[in-house]
C-alpha positions as CSV (number, residue, x, y, z in Angstrom):
1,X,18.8,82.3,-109.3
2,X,16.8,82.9,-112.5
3,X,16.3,80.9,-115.0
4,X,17.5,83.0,-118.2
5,X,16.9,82.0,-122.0
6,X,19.4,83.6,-124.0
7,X,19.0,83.8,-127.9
8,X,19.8,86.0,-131.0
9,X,17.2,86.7,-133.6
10,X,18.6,85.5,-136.7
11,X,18.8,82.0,-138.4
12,X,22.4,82.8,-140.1
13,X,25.0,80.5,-138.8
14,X,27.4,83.2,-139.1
15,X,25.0,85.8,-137.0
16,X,26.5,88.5,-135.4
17,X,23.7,88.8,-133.1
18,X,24.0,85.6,-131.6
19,X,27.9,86.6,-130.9
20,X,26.8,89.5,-128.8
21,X,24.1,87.1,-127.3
22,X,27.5,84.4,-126.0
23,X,30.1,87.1,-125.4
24,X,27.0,88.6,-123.1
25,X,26.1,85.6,-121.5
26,X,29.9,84.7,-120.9
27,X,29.2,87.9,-118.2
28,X,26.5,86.6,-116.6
29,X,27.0,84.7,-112.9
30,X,24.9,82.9,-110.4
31,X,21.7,82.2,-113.0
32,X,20.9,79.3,-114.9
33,X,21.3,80.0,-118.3
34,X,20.0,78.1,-121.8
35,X,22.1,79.7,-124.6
36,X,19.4,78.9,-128.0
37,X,21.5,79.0,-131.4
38,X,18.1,79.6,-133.7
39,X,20.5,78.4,-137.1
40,X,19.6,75.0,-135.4
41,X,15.8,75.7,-135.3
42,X,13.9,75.9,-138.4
43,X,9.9,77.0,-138.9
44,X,7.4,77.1,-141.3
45,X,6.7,80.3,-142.7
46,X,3.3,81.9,-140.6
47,X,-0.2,81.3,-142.6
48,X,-3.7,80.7,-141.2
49,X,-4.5,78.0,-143.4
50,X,-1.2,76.0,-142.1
51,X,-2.3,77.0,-138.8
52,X,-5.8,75.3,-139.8
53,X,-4.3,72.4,-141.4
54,X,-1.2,71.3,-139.3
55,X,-1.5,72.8,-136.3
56,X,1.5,74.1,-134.5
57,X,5.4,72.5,-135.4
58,X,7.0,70.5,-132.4
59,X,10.0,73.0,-133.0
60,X,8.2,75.7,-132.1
61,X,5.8,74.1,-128.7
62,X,9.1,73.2,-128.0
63,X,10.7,77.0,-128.1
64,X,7.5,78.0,-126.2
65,X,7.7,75.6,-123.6
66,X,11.7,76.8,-123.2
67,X,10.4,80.6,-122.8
68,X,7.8,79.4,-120.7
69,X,10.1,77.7,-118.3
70,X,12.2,80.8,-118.4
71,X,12.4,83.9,-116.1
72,X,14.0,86.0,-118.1
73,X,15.4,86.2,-121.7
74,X,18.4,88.1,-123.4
75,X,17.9,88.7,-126.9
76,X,19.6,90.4,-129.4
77,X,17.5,90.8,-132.8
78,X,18.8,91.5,-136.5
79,X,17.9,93.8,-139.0
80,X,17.0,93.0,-142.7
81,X,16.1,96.4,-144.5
82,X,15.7,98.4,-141.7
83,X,13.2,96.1,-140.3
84,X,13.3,92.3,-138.3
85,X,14.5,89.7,-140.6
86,X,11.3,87.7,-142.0
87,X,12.4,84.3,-140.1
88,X,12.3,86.3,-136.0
89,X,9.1,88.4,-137.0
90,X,8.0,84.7,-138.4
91,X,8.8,82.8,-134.9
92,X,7.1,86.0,-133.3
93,X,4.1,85.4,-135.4
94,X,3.7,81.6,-134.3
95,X,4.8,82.3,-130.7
96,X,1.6,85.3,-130.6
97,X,-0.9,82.8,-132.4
98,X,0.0,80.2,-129.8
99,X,-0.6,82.4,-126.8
100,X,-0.8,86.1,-127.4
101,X,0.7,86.5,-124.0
102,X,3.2,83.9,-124.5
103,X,6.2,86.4,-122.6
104,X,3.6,87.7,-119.6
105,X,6.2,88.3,-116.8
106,X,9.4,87.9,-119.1
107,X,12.3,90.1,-117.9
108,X,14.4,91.4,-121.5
109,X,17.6,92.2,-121.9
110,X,16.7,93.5,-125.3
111,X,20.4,94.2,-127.6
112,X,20.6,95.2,-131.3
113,X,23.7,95.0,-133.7
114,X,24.5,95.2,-137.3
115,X,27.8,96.4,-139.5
116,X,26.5,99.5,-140.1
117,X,26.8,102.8,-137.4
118,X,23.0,102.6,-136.6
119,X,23.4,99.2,-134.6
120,X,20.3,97.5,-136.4
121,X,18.1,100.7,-134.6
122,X,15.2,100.2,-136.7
123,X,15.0,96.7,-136.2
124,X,15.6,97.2,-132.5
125,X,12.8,99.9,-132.3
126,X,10.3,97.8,-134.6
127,X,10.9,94.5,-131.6
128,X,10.8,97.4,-128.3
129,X,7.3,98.1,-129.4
130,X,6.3,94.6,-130.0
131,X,7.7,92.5,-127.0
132,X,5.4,94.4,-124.4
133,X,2.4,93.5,-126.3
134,X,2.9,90.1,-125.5
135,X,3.6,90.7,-121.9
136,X,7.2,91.2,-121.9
137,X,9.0,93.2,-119.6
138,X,12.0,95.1,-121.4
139,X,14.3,95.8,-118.4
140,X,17.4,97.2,-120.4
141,X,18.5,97.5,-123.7
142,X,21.8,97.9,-125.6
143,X,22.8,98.2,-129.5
144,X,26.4,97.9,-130.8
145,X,27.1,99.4,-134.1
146,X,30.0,99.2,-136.7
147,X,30.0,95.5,-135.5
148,X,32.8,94.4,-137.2
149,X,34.8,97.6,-135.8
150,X,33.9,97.3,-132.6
151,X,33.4,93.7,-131.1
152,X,36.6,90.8,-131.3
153,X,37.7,87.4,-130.0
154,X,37.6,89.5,-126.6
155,X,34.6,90.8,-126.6
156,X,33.6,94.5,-126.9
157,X,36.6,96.6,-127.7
158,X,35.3,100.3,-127.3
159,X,35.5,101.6,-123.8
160,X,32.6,103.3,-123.8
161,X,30.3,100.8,-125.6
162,X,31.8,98.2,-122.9
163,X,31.0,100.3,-119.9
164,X,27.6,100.7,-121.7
165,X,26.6,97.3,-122.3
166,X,28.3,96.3,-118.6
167,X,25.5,98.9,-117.0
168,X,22.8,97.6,-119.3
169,X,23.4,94.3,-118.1
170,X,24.0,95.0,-114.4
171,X,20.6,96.5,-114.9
172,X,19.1,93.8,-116.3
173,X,20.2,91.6,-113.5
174,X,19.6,93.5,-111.1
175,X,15.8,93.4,-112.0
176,X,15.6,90.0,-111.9
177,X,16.3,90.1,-108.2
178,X,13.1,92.8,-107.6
C-alpha cells in the first residue's frame, strides 16, 4: 500500500482542478491517501531577501514534510494565461529552494483541466518539464477539457475521456507496485 498525496494546483475555493483531484481519488483502492485542498494553505510570495530574513513558513515545511512522507502524488495543476497560476509556480519555488530534489522518487499522476477545449495544455506542459527536475517521476498523465461540459456530480461524463483517465490511472497504480 502506498502512501499517496493527492492535491490540485490552484488556491481557488471553487477550483476545478481540485474536483478532478476528489472525483480521481474517489477511484483509488487499497492506498493510503491524504487529499490536500491548497485554498486552505496560504504562502508568501517567493523572494531571496524573505528567504534571507524569515526563513522558510511552517505552512510550507509542513507541505514538504507531507510530500516527503509520501510515495506517490496525484496532481492536477491550473492554468492562468496559458501558463501555472503564480500561487503553484510560487509553492514550486519555495519547495525547489528548500531542497532542489524535494520529489526524488515521487511517482505522478500528473492531470490538467480548464473550461476551455485545450484542458489547461500549456500549463500542463510548462509543470511535465518541471516536476522531473526535481526528481519526480511522472508515471501518467491525463487533461480534461471543456470542463464544465464534460465532468458532473458523477464524475467524468464522456465515454472516451472516462476510459482515458480510468487507463491513466490504472497506469499510475500500477507503477506504484514496480
Amino acid at each position: 500500500m502506498a502512501a499517496i498525496l493527492a492535491l490540485g494546483g490552484s488556491n481557488s475555493s471553487t477550483s476545478i482542478n481540485f474536483r478532478l483531484v476528489k472525483f480521481t481519488v474517489s477511484l483509488v483502492q487499497q492506498h493510503d491517501i491524504q487529499l490536500l485542498n491548497m485554498s486552505e494553505h496560504a504562502f508568501p510570495m517567493f523572494s531571496e531577501d524573505l528567504e534571507k530574513s524569515d526563513g522558510y513558513a511552517d505552512s510550507l515545511q509542513d507541505l514538504k514534510a507531507k510530500i516527503n512522507s509520501s510515495d506517490a502524488l496525484i496532481l492536477s495543476v491550473n492554468e492562468h494565461n496559458g501558463n501555472p497560476s503564480a500561487y503553484f509556480k510560487n509553492v514550486l519555488d519555495w519547495l525547489s529552494r528548500m531542497d532542489r530534489n524535494f520529489l526524488e522518487g515521487t511517482k505522478v499522476f500528473l492531470m490538467s483541466t480548464s473550461g476551455g477545449r485545450r484542458g489547461a495544455k500549456g500549463s500542463f506542459t510548462v509543470i511535465e518539464g518541471m516536476l522531473p527536475r526535481f526528481g519526480a517521476e511522472i508515471t501518467a498523465s491525463f487533461s480534461l477539457p471543456s470542463f464544465y461540459e464534460n465532468f458532473g456530480d458523477d464524475g467524468i461524463l464522456d465515454k472516451t475521456l472516462q476510459i482515458e483517465h480510468q487507463q491513466a490511472l490504472d497506469t499510475f497504480l500500477d507503477s506504484l507496485n514496480s
